[in-house]
C-alpha positions in Angstrom: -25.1 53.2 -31.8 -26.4 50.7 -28.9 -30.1 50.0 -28.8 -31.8 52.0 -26.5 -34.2 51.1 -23.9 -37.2 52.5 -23.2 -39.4 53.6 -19.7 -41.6 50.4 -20.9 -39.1 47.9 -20.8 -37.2 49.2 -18.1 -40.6 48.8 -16.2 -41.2 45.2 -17.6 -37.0 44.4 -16.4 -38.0 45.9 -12.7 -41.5 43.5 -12.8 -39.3 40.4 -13.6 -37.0 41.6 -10.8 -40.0 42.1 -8.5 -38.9 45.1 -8.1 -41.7 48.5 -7.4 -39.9 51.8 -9.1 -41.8 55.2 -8.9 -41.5 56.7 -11.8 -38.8 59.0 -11.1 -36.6 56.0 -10.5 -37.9 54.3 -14.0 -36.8 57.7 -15.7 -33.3 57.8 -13.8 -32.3 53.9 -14.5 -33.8 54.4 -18.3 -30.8 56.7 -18.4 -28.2 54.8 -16.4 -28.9 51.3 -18.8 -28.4 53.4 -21.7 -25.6 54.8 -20.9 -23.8 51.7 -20.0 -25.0 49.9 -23.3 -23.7 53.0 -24.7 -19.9 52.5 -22.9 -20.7 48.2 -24.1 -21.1 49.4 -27.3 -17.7 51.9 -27.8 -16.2 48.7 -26.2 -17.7 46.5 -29.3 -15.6 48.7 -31.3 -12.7 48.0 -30.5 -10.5 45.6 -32.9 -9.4 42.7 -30.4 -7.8 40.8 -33.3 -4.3 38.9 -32.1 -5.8 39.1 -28.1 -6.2 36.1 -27.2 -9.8 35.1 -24.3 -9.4 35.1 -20.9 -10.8 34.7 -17.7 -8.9 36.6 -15.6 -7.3 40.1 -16.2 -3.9 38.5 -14.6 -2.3 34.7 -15.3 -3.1 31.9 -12.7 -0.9 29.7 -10.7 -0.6 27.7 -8.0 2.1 28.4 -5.5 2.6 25.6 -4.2 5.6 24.0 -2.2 7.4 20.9 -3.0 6.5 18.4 0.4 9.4 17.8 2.3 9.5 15.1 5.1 10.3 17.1 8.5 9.9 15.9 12.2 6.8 16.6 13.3 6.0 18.5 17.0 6.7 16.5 19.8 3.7 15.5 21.4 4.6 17.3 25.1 5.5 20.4 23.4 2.2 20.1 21.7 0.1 19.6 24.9 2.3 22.1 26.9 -0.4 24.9 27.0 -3.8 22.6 27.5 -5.7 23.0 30.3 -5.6 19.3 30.8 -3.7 16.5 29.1 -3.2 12.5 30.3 -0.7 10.1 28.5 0.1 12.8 25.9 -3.6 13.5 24.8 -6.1 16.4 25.4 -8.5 15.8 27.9 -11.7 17.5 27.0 -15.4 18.2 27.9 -17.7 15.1 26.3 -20.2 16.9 24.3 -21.9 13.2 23.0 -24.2 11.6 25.0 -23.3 7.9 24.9 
């Protein structure tokens, strides 16, 4: 059987937390941390012998491509749609004060 917590320490948990329970509150988390540590400890039970850690519930990889050398967009396609373009650049606003 799991340790059980009392109103006290529930209290002294919610002080650290800066956290103001009434005492309704105190009396309903009492019983919600115990029954979690009650589920932790069925879980302590079990025999995990032969499973090996892990971190994640499903195996990690990258998905990655292999880089392949392609032409890249021309450079008038690429400017077709700006507002306003000279000598195959973007013309913008100047936002830096020189």
């Amino acid at each position: 059987m799991a340790q059980q917590l009392n109103k006290d320490q529930v209290k002294q948990v919610a002080a650290l937390a800066r956290l103001e329970l009434s005492d309704a509150e105190q009396t309903r988390l009492t019983t919600q941390l115990n029954d979690i540590l009650a589920q932790f400890a069925r879980l302590q039970e079990l025999d995990t012998t032969g499973v090996p850690p892990t971190s994640h519930s499903l195996s990690l990889k990258n998905v990655l491509r292999d880089d392949v050398v392609s032409p890249s967009l021309p450079r008038e396609a690429a400017t077709a749609n700006a507002p306003e373009k000279r000598d195959g650049n973007f013309i913008v606003p100047q936002i830096v004060e020189l």
